[in-house]
MILOFI-744047 format. One record per residue: x, y, z of N, C-alpha, C in turn; residue number from 1. Coordinates in nm, 4 decimals. Layout:
N
{nc1:X | nc2:Y | nc3:Z | cac1:X | cac2:Y | cac3:Z | cc1:X | cc2:Y | cc3:Z | nr:NUM}
...
END
This chain:
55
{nc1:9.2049 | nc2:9.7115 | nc3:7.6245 | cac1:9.1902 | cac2:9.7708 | cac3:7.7551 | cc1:9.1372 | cc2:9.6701 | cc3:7.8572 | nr:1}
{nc1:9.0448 | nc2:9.5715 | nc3:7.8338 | cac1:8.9805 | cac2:9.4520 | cac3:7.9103 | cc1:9.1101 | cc2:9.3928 | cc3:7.9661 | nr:2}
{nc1:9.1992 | nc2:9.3600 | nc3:7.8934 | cac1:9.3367 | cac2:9.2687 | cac3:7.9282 | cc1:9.3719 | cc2:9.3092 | cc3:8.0291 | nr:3}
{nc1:9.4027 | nc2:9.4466 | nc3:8.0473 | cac1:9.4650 | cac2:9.5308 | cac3:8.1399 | cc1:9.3890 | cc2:9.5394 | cc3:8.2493 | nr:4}
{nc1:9.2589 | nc2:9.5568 | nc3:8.2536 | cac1:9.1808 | cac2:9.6007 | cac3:8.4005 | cc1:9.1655 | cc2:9.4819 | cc3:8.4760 | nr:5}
{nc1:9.1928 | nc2:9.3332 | nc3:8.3755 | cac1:9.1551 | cac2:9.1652 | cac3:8.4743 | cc1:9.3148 | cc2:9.1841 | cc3:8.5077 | nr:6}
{nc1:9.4231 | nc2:9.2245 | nc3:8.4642 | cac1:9.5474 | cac2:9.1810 | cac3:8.4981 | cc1:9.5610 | cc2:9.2424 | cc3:8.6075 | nr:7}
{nc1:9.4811 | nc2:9.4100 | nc3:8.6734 | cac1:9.5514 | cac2:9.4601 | cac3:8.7445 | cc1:9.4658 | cc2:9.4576 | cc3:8.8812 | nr:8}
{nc1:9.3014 | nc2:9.3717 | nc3:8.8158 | cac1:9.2099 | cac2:9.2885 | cac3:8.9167 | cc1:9.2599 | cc2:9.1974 | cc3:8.9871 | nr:9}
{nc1:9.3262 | nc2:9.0973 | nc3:8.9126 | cac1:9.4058 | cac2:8.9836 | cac3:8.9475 | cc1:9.5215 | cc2:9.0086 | cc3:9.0636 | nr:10}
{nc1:9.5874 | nc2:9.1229 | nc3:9.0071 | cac1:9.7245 | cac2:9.1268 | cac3:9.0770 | cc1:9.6286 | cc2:9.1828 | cc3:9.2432 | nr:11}
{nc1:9.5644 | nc2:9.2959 | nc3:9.2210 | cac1:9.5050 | cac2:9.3241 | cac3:9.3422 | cc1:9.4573 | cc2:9.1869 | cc3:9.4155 | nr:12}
{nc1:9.4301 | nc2:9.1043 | nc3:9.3788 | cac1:9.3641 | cac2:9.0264 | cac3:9.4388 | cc1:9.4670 | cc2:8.9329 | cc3:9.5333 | nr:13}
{nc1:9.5427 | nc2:8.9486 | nc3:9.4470 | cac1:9.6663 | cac2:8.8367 | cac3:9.4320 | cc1:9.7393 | cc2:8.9007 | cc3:9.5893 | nr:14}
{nc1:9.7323 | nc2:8.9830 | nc3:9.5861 | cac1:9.8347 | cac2:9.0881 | cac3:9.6888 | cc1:9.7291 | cc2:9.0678 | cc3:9.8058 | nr:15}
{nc1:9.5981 | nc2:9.1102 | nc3:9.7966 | cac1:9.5044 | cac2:9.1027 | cac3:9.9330 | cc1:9.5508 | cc2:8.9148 | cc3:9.9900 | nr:16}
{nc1:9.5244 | nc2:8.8586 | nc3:9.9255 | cac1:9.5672 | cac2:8.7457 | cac3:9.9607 | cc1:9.6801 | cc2:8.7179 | cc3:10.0168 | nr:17}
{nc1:9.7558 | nc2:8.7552 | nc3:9.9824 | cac1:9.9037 | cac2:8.6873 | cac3:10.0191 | cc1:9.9221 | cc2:8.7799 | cc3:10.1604 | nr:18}
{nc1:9.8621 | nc2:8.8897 | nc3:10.1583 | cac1:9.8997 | cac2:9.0060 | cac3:10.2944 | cc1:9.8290 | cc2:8.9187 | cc3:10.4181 | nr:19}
{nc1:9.6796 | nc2:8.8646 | nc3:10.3531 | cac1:9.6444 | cac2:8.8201 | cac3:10.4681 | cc1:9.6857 | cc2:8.6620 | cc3:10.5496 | nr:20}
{nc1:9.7411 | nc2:8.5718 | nc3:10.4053 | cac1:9.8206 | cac2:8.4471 | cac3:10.4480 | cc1:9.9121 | cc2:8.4978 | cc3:10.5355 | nr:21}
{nc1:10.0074 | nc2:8.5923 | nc3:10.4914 | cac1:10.1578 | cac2:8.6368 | cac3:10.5535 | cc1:10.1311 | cc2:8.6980 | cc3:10.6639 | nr:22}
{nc1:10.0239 | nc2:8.7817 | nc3:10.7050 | cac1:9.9989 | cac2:8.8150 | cac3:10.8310 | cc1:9.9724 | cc2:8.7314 | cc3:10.9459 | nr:23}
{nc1:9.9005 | nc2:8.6470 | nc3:10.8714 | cac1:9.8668 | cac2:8.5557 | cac3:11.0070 | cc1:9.9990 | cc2:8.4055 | cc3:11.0267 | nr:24}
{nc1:10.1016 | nc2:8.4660 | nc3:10.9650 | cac1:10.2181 | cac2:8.3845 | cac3:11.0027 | cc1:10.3105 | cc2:8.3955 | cc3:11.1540 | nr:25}
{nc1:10.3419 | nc2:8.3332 | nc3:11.2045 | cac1:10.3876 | cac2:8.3241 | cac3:11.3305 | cc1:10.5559 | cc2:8.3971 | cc3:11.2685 | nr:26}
{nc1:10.5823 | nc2:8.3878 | nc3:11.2224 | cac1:10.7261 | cac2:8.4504 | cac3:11.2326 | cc1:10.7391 | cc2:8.5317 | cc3:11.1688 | nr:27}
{nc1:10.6817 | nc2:8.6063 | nc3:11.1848 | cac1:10.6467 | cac2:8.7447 | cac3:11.1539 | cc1:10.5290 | cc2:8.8433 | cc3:11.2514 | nr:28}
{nc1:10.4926 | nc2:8.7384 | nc3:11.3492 | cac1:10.3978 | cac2:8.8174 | cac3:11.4659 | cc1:10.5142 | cc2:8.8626 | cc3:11.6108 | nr:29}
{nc1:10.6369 | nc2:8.7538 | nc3:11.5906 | cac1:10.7213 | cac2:8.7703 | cac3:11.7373 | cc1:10.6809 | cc2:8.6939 | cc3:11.7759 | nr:30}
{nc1:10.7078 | nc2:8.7282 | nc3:11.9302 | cac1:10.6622 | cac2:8.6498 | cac3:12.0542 | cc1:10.5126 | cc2:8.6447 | cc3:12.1082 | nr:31}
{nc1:10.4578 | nc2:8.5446 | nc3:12.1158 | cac1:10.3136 | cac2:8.6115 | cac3:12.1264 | cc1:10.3205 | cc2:8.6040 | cc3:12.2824 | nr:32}
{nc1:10.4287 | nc2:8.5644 | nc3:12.3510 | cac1:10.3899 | cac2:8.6488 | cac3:12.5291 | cc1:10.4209 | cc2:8.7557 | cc3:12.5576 | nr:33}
{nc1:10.4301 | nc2:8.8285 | nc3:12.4250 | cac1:10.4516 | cac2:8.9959 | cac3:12.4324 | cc1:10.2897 | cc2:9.0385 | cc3:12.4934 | nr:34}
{nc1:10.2118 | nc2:8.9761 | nc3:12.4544 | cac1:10.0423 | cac2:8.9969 | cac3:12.4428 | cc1:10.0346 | cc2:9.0002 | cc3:12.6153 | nr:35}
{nc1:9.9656 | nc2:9.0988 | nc3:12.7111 | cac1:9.9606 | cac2:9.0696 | cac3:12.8312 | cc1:9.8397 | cc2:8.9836 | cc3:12.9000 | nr:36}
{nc1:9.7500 | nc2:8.9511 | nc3:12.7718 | cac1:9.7031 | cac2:8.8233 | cac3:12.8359 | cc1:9.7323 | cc2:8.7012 | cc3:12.8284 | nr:37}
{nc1:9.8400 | nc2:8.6927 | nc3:12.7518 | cac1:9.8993 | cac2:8.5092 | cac3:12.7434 | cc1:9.9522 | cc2:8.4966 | cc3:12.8949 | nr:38}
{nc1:9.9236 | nc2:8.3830 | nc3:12.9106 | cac1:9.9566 | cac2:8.3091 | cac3:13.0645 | cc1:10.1005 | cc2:8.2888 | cc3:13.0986 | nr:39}
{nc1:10.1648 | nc2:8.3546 | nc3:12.9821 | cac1:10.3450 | cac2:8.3084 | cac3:13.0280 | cc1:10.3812 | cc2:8.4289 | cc3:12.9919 | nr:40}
{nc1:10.3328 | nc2:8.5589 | nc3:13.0383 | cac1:10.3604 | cac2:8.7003 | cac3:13.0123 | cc1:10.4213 | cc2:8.7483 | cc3:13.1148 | nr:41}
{nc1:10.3919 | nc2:8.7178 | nc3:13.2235 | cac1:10.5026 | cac2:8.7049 | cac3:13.3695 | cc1:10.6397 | cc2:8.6748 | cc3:13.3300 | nr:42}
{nc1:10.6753 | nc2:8.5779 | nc3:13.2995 | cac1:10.8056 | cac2:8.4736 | cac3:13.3203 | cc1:10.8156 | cc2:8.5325 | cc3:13.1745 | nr:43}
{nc1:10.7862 | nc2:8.5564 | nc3:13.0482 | cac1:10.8336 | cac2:8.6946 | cac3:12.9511 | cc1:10.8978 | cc2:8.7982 | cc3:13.0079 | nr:44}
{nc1:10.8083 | nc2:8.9253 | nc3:13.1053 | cac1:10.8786 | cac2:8.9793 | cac3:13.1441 | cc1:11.0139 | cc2:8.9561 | cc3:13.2388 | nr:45}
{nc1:10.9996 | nc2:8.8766 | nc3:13.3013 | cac1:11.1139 | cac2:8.8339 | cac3:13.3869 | cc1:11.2455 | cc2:8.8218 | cc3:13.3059 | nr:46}
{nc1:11.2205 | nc2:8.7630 | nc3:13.2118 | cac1:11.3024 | cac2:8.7285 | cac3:13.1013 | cc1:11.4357 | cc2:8.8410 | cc3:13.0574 | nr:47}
{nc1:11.2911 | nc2:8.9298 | nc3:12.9869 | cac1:11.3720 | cac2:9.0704 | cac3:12.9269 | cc1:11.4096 | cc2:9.1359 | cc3:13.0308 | nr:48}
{nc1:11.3697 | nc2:9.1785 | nc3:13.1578 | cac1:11.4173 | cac2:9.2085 | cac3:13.2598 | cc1:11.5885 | cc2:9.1742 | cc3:13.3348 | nr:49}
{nc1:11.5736 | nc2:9.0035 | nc3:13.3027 | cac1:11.7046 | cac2:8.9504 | cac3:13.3260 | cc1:11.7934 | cc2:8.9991 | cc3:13.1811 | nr:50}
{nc1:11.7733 | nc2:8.9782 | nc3:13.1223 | cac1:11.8315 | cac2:9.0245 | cac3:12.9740 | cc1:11.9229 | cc2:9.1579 | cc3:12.9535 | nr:51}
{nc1:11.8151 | nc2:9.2607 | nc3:12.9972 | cac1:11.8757 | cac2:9.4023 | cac3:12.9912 | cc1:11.9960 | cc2:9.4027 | cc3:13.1366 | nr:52}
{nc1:11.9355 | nc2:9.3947 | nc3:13.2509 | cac1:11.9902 | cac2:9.4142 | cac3:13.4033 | cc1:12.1145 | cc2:9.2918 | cc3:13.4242 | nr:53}
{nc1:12.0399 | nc2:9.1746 | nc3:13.3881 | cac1:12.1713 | cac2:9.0877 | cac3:13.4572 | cc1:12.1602 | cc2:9.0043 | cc3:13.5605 | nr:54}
{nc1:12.0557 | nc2:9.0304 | nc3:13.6103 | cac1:11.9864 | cac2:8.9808 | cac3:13.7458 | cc1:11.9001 | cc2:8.8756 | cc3:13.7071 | nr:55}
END
């Protein structure tokens, strides 16, 4: 039974880890001038604006 409760310690562990490496990966966050305090969140919106409209 010991075998089993470190294997499924481990794997938990194993998983908290990797969620929090993989989270804090950039390609997997998007665009970060989605955020409306980045300084190029203007000229973002302008962007998608031109995108959808055409203008």
């Amino acid at each position: 039974m010991k075998h089993s409760t470190k294997r499924v310690a481990i794997l938990l562990i194993m998983a908290f880890l990797a969620g929090t490496i993989l989270s804090s990966c950039r390609v997997f966050m998007g665009d970060p001038r989605k955020n409306c305090n980045h300084p190029e969140h203007g000229k973002y919106v302008l962007e998608k604006r031109k995108q959808k409209t055409g203008f």
